[in-house]
Every structure is written in C-alpha cells, then in structure tokens.
C-alpha positions as a Python dict, from the first residue, in 0.01 Angstrom:
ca = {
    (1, 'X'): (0, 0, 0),
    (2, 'X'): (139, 342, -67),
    (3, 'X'): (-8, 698, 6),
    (4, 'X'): (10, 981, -244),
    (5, 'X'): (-55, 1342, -51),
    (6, 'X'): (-237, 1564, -310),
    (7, 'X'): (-323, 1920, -219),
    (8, 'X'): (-662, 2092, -279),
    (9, 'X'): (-752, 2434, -473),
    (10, 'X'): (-1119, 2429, -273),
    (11, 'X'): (-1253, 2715, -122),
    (12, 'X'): (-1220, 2904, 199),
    (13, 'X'): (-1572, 2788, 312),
    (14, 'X'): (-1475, 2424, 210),
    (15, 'X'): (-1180, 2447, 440),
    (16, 'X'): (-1334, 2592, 705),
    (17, 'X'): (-1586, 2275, 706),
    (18, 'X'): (-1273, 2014, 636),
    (19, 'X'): (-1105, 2167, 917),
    (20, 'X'): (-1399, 2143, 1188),
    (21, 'X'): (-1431, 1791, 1106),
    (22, 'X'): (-1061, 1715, 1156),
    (23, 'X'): (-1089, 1944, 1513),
    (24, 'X'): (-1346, 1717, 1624),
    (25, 'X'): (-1217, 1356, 1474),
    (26, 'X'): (-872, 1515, 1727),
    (27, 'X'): (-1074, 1552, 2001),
    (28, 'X'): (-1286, 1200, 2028),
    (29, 'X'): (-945, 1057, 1939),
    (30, 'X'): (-819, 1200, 2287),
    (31, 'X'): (-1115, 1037, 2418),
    (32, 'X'): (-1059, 726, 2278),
    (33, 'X'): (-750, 699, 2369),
    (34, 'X'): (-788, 777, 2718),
    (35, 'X'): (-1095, 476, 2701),
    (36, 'X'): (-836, 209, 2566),
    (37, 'X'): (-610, 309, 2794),
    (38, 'X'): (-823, 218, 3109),
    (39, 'X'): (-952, -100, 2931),
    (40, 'X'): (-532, -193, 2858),
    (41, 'X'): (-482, -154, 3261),
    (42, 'X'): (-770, -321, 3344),
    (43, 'X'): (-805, -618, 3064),
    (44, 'X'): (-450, -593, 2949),
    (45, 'X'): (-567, -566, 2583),
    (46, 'X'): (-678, -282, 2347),
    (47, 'X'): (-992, -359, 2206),
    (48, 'X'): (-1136, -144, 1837),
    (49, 'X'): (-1492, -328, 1885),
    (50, 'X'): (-1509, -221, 2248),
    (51, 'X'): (-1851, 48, 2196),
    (52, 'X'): (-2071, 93, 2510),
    (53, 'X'): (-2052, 455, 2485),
    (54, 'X'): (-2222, 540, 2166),
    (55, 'X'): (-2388, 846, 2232),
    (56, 'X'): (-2066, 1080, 2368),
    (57, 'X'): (-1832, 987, 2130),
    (58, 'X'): (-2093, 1044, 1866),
    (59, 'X'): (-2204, 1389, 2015),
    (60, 'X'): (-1799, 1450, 1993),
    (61, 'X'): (-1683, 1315, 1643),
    (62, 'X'): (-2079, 1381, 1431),
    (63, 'X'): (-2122, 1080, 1326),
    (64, 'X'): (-2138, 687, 1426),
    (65, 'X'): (-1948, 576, 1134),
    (66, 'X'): (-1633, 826, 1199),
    (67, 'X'): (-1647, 742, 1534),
    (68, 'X'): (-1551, 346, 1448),
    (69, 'X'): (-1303, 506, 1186),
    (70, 'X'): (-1151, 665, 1473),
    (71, 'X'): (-1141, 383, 1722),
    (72, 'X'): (-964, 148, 1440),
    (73, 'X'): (-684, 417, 1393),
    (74, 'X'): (-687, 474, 1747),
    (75, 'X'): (-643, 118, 1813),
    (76, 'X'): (-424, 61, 1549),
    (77, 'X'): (-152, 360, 1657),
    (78, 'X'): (-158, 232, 2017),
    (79, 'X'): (-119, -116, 1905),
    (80, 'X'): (190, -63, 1720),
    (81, 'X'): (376, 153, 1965),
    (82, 'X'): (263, -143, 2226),
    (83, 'X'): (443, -352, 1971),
    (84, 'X'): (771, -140, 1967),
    (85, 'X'): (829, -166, 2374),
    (86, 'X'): (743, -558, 2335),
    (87, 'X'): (1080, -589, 2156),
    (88, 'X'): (1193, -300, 2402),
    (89, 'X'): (1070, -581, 2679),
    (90, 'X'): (1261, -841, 2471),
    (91, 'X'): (1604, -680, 2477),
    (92, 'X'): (1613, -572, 2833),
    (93, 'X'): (1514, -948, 2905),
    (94, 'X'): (1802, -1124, 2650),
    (95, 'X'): (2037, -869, 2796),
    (96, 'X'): (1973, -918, 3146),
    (97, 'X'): (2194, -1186, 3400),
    (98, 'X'): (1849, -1366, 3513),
    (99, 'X'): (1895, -1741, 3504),
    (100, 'X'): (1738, -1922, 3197),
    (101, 'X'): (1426, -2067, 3354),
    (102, 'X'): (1314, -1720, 3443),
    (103, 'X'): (1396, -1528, 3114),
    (104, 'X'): (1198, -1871, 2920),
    (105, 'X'): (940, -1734, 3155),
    (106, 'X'): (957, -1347, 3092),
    (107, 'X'): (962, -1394, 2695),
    (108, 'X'): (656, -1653, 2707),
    (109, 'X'): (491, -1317, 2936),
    (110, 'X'): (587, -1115, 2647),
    (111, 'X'): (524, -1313, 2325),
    (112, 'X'): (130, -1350, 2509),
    (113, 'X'): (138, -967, 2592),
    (114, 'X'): (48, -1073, 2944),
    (115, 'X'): (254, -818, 3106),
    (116, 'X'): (-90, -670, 3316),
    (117, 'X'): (-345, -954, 3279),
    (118, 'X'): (-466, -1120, 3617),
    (119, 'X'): (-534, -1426, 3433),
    (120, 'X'): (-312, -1742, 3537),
    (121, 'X'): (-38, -1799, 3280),
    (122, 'X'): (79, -2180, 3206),
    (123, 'X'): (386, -2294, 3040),
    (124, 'X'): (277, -2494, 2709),
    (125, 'X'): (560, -2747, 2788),
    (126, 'X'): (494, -2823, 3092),
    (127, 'X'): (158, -2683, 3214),
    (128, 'X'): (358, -2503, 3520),
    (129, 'X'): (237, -2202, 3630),
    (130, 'X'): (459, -1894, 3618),
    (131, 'X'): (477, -1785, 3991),
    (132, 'X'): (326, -1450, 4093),
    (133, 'X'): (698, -1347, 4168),
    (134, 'X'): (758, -1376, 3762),
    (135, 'X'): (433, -1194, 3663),
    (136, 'X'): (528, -914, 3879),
    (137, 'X'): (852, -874, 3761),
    (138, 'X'): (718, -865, 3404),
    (139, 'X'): (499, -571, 3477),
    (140, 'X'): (751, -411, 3679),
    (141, 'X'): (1030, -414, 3375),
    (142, 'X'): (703, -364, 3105),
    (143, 'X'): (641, -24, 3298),
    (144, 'X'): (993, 83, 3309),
    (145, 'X'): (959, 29, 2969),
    (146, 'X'): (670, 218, 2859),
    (147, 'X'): (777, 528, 3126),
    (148, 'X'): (1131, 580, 2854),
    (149, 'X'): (898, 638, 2551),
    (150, 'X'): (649, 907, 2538),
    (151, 'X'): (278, 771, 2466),
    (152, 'X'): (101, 833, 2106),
    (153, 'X'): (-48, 1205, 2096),
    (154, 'X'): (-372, 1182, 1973),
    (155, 'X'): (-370, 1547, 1918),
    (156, 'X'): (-239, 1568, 1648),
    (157, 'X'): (-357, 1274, 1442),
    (158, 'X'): (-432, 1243, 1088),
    (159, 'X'): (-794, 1170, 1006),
    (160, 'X'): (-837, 832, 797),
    (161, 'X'): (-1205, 823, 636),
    (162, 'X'): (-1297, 506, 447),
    (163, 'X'): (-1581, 562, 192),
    (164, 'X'): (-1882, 610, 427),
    (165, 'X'): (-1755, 934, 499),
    (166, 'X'): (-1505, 1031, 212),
    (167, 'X'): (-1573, 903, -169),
    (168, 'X'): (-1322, 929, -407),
    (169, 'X'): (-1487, 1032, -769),
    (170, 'X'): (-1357, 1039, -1142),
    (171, 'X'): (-1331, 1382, -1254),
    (172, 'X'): (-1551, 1324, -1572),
    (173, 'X'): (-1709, 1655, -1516),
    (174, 'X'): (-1552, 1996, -1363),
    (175, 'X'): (-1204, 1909, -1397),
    (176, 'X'): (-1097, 2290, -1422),
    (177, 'X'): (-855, 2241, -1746),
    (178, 'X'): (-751, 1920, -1664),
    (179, 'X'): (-595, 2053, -1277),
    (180, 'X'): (-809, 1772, -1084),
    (181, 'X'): (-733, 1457, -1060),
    (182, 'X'): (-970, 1335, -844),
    (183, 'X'): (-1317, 1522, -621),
    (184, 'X'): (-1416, 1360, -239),
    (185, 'X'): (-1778, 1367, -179),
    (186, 'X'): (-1722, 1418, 202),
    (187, 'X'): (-1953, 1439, 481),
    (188, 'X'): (-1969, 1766, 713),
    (189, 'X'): (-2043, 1821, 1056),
    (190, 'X'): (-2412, 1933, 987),
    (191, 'X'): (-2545, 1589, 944),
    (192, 'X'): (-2673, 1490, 563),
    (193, 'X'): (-2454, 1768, 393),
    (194, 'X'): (-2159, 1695, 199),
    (195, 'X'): (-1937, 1870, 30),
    (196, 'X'): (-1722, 1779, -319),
    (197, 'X'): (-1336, 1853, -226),
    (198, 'X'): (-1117, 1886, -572),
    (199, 'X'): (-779, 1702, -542),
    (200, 'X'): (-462, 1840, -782),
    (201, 'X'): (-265, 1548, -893),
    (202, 'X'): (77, 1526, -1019),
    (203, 'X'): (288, 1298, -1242),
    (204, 'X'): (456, 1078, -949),
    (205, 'X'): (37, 1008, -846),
    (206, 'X'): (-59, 956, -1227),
    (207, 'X'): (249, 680, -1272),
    (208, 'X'): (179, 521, -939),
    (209, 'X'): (-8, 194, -1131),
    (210, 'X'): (-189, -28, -857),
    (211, 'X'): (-532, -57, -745),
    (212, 'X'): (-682, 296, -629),
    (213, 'X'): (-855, 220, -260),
    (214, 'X'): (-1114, 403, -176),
    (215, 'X'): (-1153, 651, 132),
    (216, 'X'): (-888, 923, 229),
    (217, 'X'): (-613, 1030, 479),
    (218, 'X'): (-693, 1424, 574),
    (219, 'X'): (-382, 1518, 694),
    (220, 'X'): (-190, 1833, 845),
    (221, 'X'): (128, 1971, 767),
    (222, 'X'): (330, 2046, 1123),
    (223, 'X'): (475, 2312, 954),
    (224, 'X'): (279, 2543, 698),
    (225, 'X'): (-51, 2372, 873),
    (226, 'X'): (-196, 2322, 500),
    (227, 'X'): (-404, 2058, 448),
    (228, 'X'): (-345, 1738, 193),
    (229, 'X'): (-538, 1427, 110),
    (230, 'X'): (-364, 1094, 101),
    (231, 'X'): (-499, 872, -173),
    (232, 'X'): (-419, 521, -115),
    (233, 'X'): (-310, 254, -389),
    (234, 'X'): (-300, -118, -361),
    (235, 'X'): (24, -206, -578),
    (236, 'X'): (33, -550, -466),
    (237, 'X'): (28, -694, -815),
    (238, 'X'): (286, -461, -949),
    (239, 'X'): (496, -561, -680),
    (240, 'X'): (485, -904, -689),
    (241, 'X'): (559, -915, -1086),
    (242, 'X'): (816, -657, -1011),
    (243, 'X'): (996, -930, -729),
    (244, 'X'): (914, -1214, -991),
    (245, 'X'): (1130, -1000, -1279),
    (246, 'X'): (1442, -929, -1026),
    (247, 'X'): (1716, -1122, -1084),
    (248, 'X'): (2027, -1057, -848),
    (249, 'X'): (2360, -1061, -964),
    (250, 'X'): (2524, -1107, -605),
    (251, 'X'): (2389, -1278, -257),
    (252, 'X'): (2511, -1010, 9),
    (253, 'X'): (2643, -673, 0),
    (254, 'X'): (2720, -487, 311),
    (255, 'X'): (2741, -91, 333),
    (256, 'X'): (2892, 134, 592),
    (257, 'X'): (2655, 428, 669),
    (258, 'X'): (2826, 752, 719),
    (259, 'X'): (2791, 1070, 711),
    (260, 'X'): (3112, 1236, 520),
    (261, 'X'): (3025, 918, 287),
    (262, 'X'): (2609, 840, 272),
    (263, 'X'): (2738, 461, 159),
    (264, 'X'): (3049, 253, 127),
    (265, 'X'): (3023, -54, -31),
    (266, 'X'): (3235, -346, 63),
    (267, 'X'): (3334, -387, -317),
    (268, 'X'): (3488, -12, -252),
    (269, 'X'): (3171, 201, -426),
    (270, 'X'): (3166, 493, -254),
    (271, 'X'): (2782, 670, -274),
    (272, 'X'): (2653, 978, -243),
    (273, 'X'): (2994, 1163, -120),
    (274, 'X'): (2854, 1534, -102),
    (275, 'X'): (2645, 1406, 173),
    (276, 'X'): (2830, 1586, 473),
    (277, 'X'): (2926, 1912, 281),
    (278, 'X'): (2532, 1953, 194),
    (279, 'X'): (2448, 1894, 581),
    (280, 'X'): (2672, 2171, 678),
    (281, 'X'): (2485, 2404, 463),
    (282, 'X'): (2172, 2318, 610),
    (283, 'X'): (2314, 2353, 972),
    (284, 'X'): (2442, 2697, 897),
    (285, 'X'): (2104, 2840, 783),
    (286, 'X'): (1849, 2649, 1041),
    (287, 'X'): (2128, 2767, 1313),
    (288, 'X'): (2105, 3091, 1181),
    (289, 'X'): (1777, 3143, 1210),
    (290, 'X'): (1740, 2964, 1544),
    (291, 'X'): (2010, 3201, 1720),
    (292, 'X'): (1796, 3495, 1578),
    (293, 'X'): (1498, 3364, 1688),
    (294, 'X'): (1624, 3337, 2036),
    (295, 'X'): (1787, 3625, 2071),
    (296, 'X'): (1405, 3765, 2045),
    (297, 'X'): (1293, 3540, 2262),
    (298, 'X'): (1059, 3327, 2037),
    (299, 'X'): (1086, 2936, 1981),
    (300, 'X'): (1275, 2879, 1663),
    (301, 'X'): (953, 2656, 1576),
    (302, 'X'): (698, 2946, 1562),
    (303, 'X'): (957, 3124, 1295),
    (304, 'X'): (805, 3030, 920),
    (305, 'X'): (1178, 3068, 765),
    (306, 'X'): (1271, 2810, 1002),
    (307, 'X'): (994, 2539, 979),
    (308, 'X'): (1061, 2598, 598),
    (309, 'X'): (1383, 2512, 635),
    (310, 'X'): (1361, 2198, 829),
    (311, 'X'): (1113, 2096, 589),
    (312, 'X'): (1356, 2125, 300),
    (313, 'X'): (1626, 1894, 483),
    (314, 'X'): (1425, 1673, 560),
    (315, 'X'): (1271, 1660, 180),
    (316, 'X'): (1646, 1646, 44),
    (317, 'X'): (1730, 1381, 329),
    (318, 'X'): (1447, 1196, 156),
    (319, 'X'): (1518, 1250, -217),
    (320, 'X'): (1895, 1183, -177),
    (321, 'X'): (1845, 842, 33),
    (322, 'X'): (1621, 718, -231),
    (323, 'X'): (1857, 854, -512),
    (324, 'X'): (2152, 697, -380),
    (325, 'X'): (1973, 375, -277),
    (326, 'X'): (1757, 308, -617),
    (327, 'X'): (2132, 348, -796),
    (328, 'X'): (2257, 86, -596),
    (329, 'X'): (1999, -159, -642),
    (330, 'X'): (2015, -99, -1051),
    (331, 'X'): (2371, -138, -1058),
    (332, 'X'): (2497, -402, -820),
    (333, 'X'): (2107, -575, -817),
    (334, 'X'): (2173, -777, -432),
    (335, 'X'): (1933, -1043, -313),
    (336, 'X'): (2047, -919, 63),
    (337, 'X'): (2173, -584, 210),
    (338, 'X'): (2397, -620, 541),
    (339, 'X'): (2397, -255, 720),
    (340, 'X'): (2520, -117, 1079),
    (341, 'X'): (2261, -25, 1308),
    (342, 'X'): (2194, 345, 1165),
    (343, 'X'): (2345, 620, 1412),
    (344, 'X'): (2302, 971, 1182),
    (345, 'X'): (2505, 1160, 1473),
    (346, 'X'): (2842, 1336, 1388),
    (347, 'X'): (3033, 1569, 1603),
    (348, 'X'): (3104, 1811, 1335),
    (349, 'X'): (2752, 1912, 1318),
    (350, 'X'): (2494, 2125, 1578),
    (351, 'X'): (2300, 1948, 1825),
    (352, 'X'): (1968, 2064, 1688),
    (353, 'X'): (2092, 1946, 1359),
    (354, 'X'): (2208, 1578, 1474),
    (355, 'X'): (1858, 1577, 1626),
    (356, 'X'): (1648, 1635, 1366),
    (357, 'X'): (1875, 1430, 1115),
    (358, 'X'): (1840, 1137, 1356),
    (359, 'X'): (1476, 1153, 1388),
    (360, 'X'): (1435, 1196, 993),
    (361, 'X'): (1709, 938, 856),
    (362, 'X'): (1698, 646, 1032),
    (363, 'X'): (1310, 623, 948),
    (364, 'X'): (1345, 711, 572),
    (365, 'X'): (1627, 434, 509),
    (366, 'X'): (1405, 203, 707),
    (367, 'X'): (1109, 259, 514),
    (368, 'X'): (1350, 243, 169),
    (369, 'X'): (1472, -62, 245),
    (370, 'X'): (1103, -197, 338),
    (371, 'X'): (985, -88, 10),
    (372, 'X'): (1294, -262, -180),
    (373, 'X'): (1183, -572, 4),
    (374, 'X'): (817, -546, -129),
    (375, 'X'): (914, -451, -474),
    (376, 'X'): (1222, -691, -523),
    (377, 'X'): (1284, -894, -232),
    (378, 'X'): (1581, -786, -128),
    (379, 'X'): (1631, -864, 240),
    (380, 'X'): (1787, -654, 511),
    (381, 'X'): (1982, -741, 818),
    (382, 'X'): (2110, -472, 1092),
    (383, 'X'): (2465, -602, 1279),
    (384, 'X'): (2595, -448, 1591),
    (385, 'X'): (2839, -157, 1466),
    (386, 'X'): (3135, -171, 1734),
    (387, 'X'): (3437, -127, 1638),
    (388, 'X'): (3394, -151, 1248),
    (389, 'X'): (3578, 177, 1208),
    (390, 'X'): (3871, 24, 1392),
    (391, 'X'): (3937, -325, 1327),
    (392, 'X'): (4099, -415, 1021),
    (393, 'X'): (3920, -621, 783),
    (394, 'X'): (4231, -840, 681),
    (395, 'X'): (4357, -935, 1003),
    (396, 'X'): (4128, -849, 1247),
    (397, 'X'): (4350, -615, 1453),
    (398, 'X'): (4167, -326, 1674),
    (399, 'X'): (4279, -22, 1735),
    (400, 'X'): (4179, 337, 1693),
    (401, 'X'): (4451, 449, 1552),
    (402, 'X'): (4399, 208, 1272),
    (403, 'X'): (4198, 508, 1134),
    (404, 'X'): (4446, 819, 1026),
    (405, 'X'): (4145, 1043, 907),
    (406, 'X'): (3805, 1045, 805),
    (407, 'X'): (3898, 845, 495),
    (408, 'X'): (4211, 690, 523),
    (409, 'X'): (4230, 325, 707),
    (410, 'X'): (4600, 199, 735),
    (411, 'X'): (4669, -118, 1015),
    (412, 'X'): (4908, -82, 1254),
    (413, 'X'): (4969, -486, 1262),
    (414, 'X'): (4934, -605, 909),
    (415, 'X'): (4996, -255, 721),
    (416, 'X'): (4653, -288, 487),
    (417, 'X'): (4544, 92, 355),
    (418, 'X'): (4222, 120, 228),
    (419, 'X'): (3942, 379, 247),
    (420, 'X'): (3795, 393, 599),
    (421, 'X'): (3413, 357, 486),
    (422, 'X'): (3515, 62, 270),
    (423, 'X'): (3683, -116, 563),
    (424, 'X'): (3412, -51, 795),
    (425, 'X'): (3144, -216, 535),
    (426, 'X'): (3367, -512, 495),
    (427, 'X'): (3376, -561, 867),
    (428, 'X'): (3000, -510, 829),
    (429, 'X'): (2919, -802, 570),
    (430, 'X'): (3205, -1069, 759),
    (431, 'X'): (3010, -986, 1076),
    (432, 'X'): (2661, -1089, 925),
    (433, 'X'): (2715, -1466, 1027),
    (434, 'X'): (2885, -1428, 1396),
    (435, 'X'): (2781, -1407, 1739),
    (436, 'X'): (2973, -1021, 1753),
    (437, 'X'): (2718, -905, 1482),
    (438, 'X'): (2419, -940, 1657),
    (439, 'X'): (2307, -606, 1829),
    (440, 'X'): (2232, -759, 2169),
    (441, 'X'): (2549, -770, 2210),
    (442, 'X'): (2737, -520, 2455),
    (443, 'X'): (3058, -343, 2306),
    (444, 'X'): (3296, -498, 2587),
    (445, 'X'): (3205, -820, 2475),
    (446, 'X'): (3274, -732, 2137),
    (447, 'X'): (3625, -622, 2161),
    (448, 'X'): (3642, -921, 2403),
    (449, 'X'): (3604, -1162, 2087),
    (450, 'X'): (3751, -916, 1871),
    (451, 'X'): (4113, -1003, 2075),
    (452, 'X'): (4041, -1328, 2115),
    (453, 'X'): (3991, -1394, 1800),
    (454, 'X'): (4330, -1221, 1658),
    (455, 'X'): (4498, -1435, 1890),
    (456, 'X'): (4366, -1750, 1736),
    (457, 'X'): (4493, -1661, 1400),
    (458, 'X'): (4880, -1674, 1231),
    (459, 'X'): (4907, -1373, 1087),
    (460, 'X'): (5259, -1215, 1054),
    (461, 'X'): (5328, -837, 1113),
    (462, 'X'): (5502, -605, 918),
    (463, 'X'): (5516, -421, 1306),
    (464, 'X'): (5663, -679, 1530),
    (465, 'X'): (5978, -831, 1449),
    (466, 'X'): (6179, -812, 1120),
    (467, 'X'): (6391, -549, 961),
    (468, 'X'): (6326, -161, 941),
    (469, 'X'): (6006, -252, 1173),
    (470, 'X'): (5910, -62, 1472),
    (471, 'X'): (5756, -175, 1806),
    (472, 'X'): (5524, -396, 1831),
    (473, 'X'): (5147, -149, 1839),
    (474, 'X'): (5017, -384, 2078),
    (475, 'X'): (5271, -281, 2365),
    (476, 'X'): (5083, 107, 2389),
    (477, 'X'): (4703, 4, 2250),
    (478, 'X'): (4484, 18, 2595),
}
C-alpha cells in the first residue's frame, strides 16, 4: 500500500468545514485513547470493537461511522507503539543476567502480551504455572519500559475516512482544465450535507499503477498547517511481478553508513559523497535562524523561515536516500543488504541538527529498504556496529589508531590501507554470520572476541619483528 498526498484548490468555506471535522475527529481521538487506555490496565488488551458509549463519542466526532473510523486508527496507533516496547521488553530481558528458567518465563509473558493480565499464565511445555513473583517482575520491567517512551499524541492525528464518509470520484465533469485529478464527496459536521473537495494530482500520483482504494487520509502539515489528502493505492500486483522480474547478480552486499560518505560498499563504491558538505549548509542556515529567533525570545519553531527550512532537509534527506539507494539496487542488483545499526550523529555538526537528522534518517532508510523488500525482495539485516571503524578487515587487529582520518584506514599490525568507509562495510558483511554481529550484544564483549579472535589466528606483522620494523602497536594500544 502506498499513500500519495495531493493538495486541494477548494474554497475558503470548504476548508473551514474540512477543518472542523478534523478538530473534532482530534478531540474524540483523545477520548478514545484515554478509554483504551483504562480497558489496557484493566483487561491488558486494546480492544477497536469495544462500543458501550455510543452516544458521547458520537455527540464528539458527528457521526457513528467516523467514530468506528476513529477507534480502528486509534487502536491501530496504540497497538503498534505497544508492539515497539514488546521488543523494548525483549532486549532488556536477553540482555539481562536472570537465570534461563526465568527469562523462558519473561519472553513466554511477552510473546502472550500478558505483562498486566490477572489471568493465570501456564507454560505450554509443561503446564507449570509462572509464579506471581515472575508476573510481577514482568509488569515491573514492562512499565519501566513504557515510562522511557512518550505515549502516542492523539492530538495531532491524521484523520483516515474510508468511503462512508469520504468518496473518491472520477473527474468526468468539472475538472478545471484538466488541474483535478480526483473530487471527495465528504460528509460535514451538519449531518446529511456533503461537500465535493477537488484534489490536484501530479505525475509521481498519475504513474503510481496499482489498485486505487477508496476513502482518504486528511492530513496536516506540522509546519505550513496546510491541508493534503492521502490517496491510497494497492500495488500488490505490481509488486509481486516486479519481485518475480528481479534477478540478483550477487547474494550479500554490506554498506557502511556515514555521514562524510552516505554509503560505502564493501566492493569499494563509494555513494553519495557530497552528503556531509550539503548537511553543513543546512546547519548553517536552520542555526542561523534559530540564534535569531532566540535572541528575540521566540521558539525557533513558531519562525516560518525556520519550519521551511527543516522541511527542506528533511525533503532532500528523503530524495537523496532514495537517489543513492535506487542506484545501488540498478547497478549491483543484491538479493540481501547487510547494514550497521543506523546512528546519523556526527560531532562536526549542531545538536539541533544531529537531532532532527536522527529523527528523519533512520526512518526514511528504514522505510526504503522496506519498500525494496516489497518490490524486489531484497532482504535486510542490521549487525551491531562496534568497532567496524577500527578493526581491520584483513587481520582483524583493533585499534583506533587504525583510522588516520576520516577516509584513510591503514593497520598498525598487518599494514593494509584502504578507504575507511570501505573497511568498515567489509567488517560489516564478515560480521553478518557471527555471534559479535548481533546487536544484543554489549561493546565490551565485542572487543572481548575481537582479541580473542586475533589471537587465534597466524598472521605475521610487518610491526613486530623483522627489519626496518618498529615496536610492536600492541605494547601502547589500551
């Protein structure tokens, strides 16, 4: 499924009515939220069919029908971020020194989403009963859990309307030159009047293919508060002939995310190297504008230059990702993509910048690489990222002074130079099959294999004995 945002040339009046039916879809979404809540705490499920209170939410929202549009999304929203801190719950569990039987215990607590039910809870092996002692544990880490991680704000949400209250319509009349590409026959808050919103399409929309769904996402923009209409298409079919067509030309290729480099490949491609150099730029102006902003003593947020110019980094952020990303996957065509886990922070930029970069990024490489694995296959696999910049990818020795400069990589054991990035993805792909790659595991324990490892193998030095060598780099590495 993919959403297309299409703005609207209506009228003032039109707005005005759009608008008051968003306000009041916000507010019973509050409500709603605060409803599930109580029945989480109480049940220890959220529940979209749950309806005993008809006539308030109705009197709130206008309508019956939005108001069950409302609970799904609600529903839905809470249901994934509940999702999120159950693999929050799993890592603190797997990462923890509990004994076995009582982390088999915690993870059968989670996997159920039992954390606050007062229902008994047998193991399916044996029938036992986890003890009261276990249970309460399980809510006690579940809450620490859920207090790091601020709750979904309702306040803000988008309004999804399937066609009971929002009808998508061909344009066979009134299509103002050609401009529309598509009118919604939507209800109002006076009940039985509708009114006929025109949508303005554009080319990316008009190529899109798939299976047009009907309903529509009314949503507003954080920044410029204009309104835009997601249309929804079903490209199913277009993906799964696209998958069937893809042929790969190589199994794995790993990549070093970076920010002087965007990627490194570990066959030495280096991608989209204006990256850093273009993220100054942007740091100069929002700072800019942020410093003047608070020298007046206003929030840099209510300033329009600024929101304007947050919105354009994050747009390039988007564009660029994808452009770098679809060039890869038409050139090199992998069935599998090895990556570190994605950390966009760099010390040579702002705070507010590495903030907003972080928030942006890591979410528009995830969703990339989700839509590569609908439209080709291609698989994705994160691996912890310690020490990757240090240890050499021909013999395995770590040390930080492996790395001379932001791009230069030359080992102090075995004397291999090679660009940094391109080292760093190579450790990348050779971790993709060992215990050190998976990201449970803690950096000490990392560089605890990493040495053990090097002292397994016979590999000579051009450091440590010999002639015209120097002293051994192991002597003064802490």
């Amino acid at each position: 499924m993919r959403t297309d945002l299409l703005p609207s040339n209506m009228t003032a009046a039109k707005e005005a009515q759009v608008r008051a039916v968003l306000a009041a879809y916000r507010r019973g979404a509050v409500m709603l939220a605060s409803e599930q809540w109580r029945l989480f705490f109480e049940t220890g499920r959220f529940n979209k069919n749950h309806d005993k209170d008809k006539t308030t939410f109705a009197a709130v929202i206008g309508a019956a029908n939005r108001v069950q549009m409302c609970r799904y999304q609600v529903v839905g929203q809470l249901d994934s971020w509940l999702s999120n801190r159950a693999n929050d719950f799993r890592d603190v569990v797997t990462r923890s020194t509990l004994d076995p039987d009582t982390k088999h215990m915690l993870h059968l607590i989670n996997r159920l989403g039992a954390w606050f039910s007062r229902h008994e809870i047998a193991m399916k092996e044996t029938g036992e009963i986890v003890p009261g002692a276990i249970r309460h544990l399980a809510r006690s880490i579940m809450r620490h859990v859920m207090r790091k991680h601020r709750r979904p704000d309702m306040r803000r949400i988008s309004m999804r309307l399937d066609q009971r209250a929002a009808c998508l319509e061909d344009p066979i009349k009134a299509s103002q030159n050609e401009r529309i590409g598509w009118w919604i026959n939507m209800s109002t808050m006076t009940k039985g009047r509708k009114i006929a919103v025109p949508l303005l399409t554009y080319d990316r929309h008009e190529q899109r293919g798939g299976r047009l769904c009907n309903g529509v996402l009314v949503t507003e923009d954080r920044e410029s508060s204009a309104l835009s209409f997601g249309v929804v298409s079903d490209i199913g079919e277009d993906c799964e002939a696209s998958r069937n067509a893809y042929q790969p030309e190589r199994e794995v290729m790993a990549l070093d995310f970076g920010l002087s480099t965007l990627f490194a490949t570990d066959d030495g491609a280096l991608l989209g190297k204006g990256w850093l150099d273009a993220l100054h730029g942007y740091d100069q102006r929002i700072t800019r504008i942020a410093r003047g902003q608070q020298r007046h003593g206003r929030k840099p947020r209510d300033s329009a230059r600024y929101r304007k110019a947050v919105a354009s980094l994050r747009g390039w952020i988007r564009t660029e990702v994808g452009r770098v990303l679809n060039a890869l996957v038409a050139a090199k065509r992998p069935a599998a993509l090895v990556l570190e886990r994605l950390n966009f922070q760099n010390p040579t930029l702002s705070r507010r910048l590495n903030r907003i970069i972080q928030n942006c990024g890591r979410s528009v490489i995830k969703a990339k690489l989700a839509d590569f694995h609908d439209r080709f296959g291609i698989t994705s696999q994160e691996v912890n990222p310690a020490y990757t910049s240090q240890t050499c990818s021909c013999c395995g020795y770590v040390d930080k002074r492996n790395r001379r400069s932001q791009s230069t990589f030359r080992c102090l054991w075995c004397g291999s130079t090679l660009h940094a990035d391109v080292n760093a993805a190579r450790n990348i792909g050779q971790r993709r099959a060992l215990s050190i790659g998976s990201v449970f595991q803690s950096k000490a324990s990392v560089l605890t294999e990493l040495v053990r490892q090097l002292g397994e193998r016979r590999v000579h030095s051009t450091r440590s004995g010999g002639k015209g060598s120097t002293a051994d780099p192991r002597l003064s590495n802490p």
